[in-house]
N, CA, C and O atoms as a GROMACS GRO file, in nm:
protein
  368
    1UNK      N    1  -1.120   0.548   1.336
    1UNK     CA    2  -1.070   0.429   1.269
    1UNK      C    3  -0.921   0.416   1.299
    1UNK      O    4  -0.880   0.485   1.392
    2UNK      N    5  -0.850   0.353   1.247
    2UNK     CA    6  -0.744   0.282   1.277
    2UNK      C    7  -0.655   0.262   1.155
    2UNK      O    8  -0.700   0.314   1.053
    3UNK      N    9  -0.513   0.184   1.139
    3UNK     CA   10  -0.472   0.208   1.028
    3UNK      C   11  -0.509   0.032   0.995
    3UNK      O   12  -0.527  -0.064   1.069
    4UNK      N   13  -0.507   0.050   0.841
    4UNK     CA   14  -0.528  -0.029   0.734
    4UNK      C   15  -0.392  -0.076   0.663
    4UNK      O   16  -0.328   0.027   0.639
    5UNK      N   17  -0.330  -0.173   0.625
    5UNK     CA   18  -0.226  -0.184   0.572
    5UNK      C   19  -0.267  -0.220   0.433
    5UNK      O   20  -0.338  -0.320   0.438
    6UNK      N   21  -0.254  -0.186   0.331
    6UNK     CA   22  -0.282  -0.294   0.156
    6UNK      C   23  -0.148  -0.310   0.125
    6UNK      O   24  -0.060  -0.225   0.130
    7UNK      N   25  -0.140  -0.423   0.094
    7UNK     CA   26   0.028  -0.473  -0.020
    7UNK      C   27  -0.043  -0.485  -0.102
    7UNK      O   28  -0.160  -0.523  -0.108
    8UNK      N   29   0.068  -0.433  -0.212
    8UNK     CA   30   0.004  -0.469  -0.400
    8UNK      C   31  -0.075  -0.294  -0.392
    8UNK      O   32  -0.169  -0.279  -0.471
    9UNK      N   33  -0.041  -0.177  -0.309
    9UNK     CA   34  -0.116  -0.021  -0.338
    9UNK      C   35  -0.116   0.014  -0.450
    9UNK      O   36  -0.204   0.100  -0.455
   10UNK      N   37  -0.073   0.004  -0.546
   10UNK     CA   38  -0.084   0.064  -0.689
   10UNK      C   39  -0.102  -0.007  -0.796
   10UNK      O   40  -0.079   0.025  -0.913
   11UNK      N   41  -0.152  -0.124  -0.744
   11UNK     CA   42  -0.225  -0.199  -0.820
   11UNK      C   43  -0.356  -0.156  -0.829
   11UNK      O   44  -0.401  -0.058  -0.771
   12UNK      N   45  -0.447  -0.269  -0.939
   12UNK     CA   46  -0.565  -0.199  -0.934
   12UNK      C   47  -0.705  -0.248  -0.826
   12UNK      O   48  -0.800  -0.169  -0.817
   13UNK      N   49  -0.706  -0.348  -0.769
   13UNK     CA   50  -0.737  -0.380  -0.637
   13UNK      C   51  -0.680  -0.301  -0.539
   13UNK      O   52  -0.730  -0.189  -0.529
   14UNK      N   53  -0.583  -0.329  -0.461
   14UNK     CA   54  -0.507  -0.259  -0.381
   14UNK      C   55  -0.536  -0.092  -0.411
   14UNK      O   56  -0.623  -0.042  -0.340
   15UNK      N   57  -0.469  -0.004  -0.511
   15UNK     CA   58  -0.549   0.138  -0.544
   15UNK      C   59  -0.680   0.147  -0.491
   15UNK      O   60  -0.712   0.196  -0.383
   16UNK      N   61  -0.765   0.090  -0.588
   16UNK     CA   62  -0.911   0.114  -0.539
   16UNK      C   63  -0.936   0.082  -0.358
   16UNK      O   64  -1.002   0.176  -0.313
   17UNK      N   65  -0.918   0.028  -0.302
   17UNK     CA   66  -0.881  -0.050  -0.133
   17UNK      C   67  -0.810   0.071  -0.090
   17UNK      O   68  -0.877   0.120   0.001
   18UNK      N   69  -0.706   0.143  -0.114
   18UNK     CA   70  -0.680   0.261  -0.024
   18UNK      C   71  -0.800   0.384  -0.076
   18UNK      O   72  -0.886   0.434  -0.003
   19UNK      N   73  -0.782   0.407  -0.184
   19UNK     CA   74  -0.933   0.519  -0.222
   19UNK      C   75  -1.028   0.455  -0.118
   19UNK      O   76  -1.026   0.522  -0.015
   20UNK      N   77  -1.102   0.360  -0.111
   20UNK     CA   78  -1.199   0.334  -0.007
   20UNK      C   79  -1.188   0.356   0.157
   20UNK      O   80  -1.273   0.426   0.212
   21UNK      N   81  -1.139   0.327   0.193
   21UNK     CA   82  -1.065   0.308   0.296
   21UNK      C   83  -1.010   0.408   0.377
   21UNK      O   84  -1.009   0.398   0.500
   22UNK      N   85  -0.957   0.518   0.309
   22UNK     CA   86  -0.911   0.664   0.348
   22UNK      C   87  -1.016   0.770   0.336
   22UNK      O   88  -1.004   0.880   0.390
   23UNK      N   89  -1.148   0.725   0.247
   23UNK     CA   90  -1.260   0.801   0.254
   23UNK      C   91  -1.352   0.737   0.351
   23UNK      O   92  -1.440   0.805   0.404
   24UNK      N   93  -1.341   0.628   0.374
   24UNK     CA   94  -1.358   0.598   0.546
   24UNK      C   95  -1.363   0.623   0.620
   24UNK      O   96  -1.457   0.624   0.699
   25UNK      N   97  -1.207   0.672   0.630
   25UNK     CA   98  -1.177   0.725   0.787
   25UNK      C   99  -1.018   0.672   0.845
   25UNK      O  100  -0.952   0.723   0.935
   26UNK      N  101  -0.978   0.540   0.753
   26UNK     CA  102  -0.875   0.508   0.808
   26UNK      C  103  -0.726   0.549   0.737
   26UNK      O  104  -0.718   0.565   0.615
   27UNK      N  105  -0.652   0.559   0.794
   27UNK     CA  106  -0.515   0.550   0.826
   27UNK      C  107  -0.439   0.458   0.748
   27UNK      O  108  -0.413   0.347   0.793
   28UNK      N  109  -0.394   0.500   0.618
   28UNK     CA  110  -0.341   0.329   0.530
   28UNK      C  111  -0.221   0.361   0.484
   28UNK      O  112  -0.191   0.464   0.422
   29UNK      N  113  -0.159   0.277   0.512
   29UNK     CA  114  -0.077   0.236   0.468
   29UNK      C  115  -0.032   0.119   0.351
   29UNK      O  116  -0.070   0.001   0.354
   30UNK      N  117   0.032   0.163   0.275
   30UNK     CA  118   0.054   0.126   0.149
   30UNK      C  119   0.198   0.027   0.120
   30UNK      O  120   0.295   0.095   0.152
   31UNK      N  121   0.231  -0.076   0.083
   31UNK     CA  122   0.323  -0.188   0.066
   31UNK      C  123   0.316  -0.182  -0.098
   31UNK      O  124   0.224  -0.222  -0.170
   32UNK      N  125   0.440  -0.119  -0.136
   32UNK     CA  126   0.456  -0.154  -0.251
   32UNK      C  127   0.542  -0.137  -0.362
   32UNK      O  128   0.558  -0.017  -0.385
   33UNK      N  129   0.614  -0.224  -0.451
   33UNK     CA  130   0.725  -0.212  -0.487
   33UNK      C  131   0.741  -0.183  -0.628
   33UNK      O  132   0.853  -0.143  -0.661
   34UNK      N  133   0.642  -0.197  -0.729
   34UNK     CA  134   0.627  -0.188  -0.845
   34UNK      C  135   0.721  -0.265  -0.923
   34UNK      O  136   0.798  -0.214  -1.004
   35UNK      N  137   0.713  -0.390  -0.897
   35UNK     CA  138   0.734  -0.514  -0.951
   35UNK      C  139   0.699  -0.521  -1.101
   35UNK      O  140   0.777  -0.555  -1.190
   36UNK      N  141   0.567  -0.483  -1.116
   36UNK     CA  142   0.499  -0.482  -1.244
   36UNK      C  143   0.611  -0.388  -1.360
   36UNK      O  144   0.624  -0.432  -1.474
   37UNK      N  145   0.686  -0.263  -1.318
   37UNK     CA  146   0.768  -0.222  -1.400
   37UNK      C  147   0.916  -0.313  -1.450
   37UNK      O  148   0.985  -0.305  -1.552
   38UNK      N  149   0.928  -0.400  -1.327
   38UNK     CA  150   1.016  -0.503  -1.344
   38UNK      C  151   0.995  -0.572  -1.476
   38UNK      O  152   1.062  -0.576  -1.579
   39UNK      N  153   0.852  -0.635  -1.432
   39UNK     CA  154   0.835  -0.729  -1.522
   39UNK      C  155   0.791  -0.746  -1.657
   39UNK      O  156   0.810  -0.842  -1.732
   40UNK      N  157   0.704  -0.598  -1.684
   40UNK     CA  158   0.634  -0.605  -1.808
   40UNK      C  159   0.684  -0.474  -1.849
   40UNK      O  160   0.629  -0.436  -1.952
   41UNK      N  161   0.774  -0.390  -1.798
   41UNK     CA  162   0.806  -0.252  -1.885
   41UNK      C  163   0.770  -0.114  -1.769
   41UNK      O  164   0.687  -0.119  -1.679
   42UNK      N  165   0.850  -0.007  -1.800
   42UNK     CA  166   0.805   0.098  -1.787
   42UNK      C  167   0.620   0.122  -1.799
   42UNK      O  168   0.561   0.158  -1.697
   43UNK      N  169   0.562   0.106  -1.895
   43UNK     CA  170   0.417   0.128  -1.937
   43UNK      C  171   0.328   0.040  -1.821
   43UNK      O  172   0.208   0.053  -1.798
   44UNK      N  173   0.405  -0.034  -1.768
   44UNK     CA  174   0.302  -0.095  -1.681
   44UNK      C  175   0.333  -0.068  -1.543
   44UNK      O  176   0.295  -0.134  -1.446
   45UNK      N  177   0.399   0.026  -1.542
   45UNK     CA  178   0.477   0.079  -1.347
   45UNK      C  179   0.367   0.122  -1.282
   45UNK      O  180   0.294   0.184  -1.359
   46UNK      N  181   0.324   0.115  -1.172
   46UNK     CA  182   0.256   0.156  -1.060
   46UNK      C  183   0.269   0.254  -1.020
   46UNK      O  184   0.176   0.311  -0.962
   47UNK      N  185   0.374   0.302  -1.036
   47UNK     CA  186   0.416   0.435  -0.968
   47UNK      C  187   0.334   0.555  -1.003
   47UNK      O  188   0.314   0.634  -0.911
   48UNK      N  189   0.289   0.579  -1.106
   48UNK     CA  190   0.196   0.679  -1.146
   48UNK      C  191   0.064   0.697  -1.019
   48UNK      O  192   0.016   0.792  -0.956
   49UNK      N  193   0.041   0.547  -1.025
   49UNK     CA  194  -0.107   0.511  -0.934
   49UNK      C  195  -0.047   0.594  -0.776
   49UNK      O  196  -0.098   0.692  -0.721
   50UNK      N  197   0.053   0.532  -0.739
   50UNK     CA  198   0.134   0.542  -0.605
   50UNK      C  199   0.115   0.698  -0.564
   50UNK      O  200   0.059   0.743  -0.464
   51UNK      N  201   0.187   0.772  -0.684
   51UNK     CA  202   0.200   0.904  -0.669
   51UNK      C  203   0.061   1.002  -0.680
   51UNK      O  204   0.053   1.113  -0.628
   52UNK      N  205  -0.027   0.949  -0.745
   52UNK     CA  206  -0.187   1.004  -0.726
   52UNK      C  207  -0.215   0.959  -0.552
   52UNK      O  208  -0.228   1.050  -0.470
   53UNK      N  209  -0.220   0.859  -0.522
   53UNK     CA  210  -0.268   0.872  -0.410
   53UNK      C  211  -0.196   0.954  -0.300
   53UNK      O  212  -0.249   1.013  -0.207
   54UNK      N  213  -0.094   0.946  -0.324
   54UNK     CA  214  -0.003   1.038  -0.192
   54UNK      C  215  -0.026   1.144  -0.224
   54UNK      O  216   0.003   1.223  -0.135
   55UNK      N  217  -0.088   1.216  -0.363
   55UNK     CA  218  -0.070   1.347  -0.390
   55UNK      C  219  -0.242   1.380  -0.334
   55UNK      O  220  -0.257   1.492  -0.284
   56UNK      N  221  -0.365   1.292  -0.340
   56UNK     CA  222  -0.475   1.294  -0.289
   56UNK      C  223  -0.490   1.309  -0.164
   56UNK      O  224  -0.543   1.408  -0.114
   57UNK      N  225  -0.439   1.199  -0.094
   57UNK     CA  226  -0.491   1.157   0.064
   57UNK      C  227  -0.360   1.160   0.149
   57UNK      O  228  -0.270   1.077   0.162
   58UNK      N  229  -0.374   1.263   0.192
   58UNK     CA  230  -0.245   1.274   0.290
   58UNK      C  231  -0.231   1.176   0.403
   58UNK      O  232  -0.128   1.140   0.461
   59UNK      N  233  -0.374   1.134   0.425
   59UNK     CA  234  -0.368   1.004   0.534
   59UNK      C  235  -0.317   0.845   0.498
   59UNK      O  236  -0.315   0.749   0.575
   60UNK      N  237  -0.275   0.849   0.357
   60UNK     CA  238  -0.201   0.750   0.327
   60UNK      C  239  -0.023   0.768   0.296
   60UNK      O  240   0.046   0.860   0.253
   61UNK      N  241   0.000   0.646   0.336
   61UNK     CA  242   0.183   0.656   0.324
   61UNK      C  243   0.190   0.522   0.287
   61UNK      O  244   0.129   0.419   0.318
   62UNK      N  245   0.300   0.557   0.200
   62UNK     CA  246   0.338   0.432   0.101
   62UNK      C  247   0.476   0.450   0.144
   62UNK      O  248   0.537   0.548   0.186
   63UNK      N  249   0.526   0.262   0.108
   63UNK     CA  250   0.638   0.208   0.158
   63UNK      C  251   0.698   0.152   0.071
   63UNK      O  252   0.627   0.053   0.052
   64UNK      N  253   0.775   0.145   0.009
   64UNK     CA  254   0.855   0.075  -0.105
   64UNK      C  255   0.912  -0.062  -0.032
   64UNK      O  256   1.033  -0.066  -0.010
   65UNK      N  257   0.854  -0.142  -0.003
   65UNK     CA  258   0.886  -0.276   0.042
   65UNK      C  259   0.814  -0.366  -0.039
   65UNK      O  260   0.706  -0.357  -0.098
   66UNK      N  261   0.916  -0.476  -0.026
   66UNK     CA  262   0.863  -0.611  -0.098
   66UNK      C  263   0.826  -0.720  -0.003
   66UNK      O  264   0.893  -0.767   0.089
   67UNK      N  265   0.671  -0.759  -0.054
   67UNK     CA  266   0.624  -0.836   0.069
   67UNK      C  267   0.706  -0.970   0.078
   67UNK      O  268   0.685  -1.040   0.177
   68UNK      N  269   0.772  -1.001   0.010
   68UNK     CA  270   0.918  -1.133   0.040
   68UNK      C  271   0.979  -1.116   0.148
   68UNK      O  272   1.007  -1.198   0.236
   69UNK      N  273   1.006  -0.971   0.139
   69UNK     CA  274   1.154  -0.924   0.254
   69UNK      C  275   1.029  -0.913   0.374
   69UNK      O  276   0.955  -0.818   0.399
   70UNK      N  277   1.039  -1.079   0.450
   70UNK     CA  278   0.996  -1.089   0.591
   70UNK      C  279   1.004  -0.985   0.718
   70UNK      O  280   0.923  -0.948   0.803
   71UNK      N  281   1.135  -0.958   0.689
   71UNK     CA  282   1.217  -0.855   0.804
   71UNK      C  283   1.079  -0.743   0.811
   71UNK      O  284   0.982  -0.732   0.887
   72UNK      N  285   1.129  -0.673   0.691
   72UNK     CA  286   1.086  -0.559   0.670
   72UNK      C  287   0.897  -0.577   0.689
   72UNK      O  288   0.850  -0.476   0.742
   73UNK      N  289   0.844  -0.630   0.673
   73UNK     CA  290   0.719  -0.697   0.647
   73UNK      C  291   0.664  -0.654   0.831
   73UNK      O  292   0.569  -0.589   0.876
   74UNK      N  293   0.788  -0.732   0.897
   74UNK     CA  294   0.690  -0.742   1.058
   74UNK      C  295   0.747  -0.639   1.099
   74UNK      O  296   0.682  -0.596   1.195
   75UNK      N  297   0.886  -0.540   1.065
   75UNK     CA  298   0.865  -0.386   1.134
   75UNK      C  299   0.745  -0.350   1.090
   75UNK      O  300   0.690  -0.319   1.196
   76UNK      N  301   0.668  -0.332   1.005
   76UNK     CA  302   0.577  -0.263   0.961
   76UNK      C  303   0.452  -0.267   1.041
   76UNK      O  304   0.393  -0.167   1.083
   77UNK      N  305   0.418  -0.388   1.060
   77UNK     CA  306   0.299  -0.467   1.152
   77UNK      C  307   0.387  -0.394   1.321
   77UNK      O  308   0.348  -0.298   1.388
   78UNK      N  309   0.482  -0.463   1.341
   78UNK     CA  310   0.496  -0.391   1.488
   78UNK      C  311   0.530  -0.251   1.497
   78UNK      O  312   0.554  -0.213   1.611
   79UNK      N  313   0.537  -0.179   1.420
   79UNK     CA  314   0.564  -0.077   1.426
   79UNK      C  315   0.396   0.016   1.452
   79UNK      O  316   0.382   0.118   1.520
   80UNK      N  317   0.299  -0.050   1.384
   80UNK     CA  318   0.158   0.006   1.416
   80UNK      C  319   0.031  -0.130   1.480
   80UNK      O  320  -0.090  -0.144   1.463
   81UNK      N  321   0.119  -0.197   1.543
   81UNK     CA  322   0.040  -0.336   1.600
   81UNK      C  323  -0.074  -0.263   1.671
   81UNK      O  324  -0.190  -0.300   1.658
   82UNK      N  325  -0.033  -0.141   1.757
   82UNK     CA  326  -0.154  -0.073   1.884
   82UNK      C  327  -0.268  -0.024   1.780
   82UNK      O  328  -0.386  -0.017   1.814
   83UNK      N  329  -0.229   0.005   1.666
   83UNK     CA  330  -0.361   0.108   1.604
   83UNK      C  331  -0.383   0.028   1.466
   83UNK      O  332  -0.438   0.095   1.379
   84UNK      N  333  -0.349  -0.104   1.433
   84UNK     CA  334  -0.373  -0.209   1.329
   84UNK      C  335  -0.545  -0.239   1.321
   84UNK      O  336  -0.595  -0.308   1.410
   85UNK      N  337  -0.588  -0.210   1.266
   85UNK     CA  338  -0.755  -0.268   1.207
   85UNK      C  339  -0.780  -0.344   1.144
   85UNK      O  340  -0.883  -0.411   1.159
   86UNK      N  341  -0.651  -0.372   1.000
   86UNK     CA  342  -0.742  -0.430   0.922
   86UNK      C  343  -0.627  -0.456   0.799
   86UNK      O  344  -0.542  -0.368   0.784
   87UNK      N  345  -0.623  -0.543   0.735
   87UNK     CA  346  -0.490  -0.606   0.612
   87UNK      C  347  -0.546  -0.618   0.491
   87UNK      O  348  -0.621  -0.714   0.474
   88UNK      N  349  -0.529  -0.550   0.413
   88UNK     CA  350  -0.553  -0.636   0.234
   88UNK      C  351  -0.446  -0.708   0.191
   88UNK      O  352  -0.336  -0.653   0.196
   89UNK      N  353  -0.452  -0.816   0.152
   89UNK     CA  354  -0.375  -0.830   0.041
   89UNK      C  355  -0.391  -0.859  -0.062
   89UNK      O  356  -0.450  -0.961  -0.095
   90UNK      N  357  -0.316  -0.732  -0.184
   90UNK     CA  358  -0.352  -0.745  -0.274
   90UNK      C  359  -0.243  -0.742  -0.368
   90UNK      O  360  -0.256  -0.713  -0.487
   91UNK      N  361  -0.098  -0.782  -0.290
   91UNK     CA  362  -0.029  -0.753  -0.377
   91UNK      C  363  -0.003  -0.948  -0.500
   91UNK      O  364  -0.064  -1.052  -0.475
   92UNK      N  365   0.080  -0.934  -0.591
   92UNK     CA  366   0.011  -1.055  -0.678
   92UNK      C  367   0.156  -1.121  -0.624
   92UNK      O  368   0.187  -1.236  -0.654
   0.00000   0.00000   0.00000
């Protein structure tokens, strides 16, 4: 397999989408900024989710980017364009 990108990883779509996905077979990569602690509090941060999966599946890597910041958005894509499979998006 190939790598997988999800935005929105520690969400609860996105979470569940790398769990799948890495028991697959693929290669994922994770987009995500935990916005949700921004907006609704500490109690609702992602980061907990974030840090279970990196501590699970070593074949995933998470990126603290915000899918706004364009720039950063298409290093990501060209940076794995040769071995790209497949996009979620799930970030909100």
């Amino acid at each position: 397999m190939g790598i997988a990108i999800v935005t929105g990883s520690g969400g609860l779509v996105g979470s569940e989408s790398v769990r799948h996905l890495v028991e697959a077979g693929w290669d994922v990569i994770g987009i995500e900024n935990d916005m949700r602690a921004h907006f609704f509090g500490p109690d609702a941060s992602t980061a907990r989710i974030t840090q279970e999966l990196v501590a699970a599946y070593p074949e995933f890597r998470t990126l603290d980017l915000d899918v706004r910041d364009a720039d950063g958005v298409e290093r990501v894509f060209a940076q794995n364009s040769k071995r790209l499979g497949l996009v979620i998006h799930a970030a909100a």
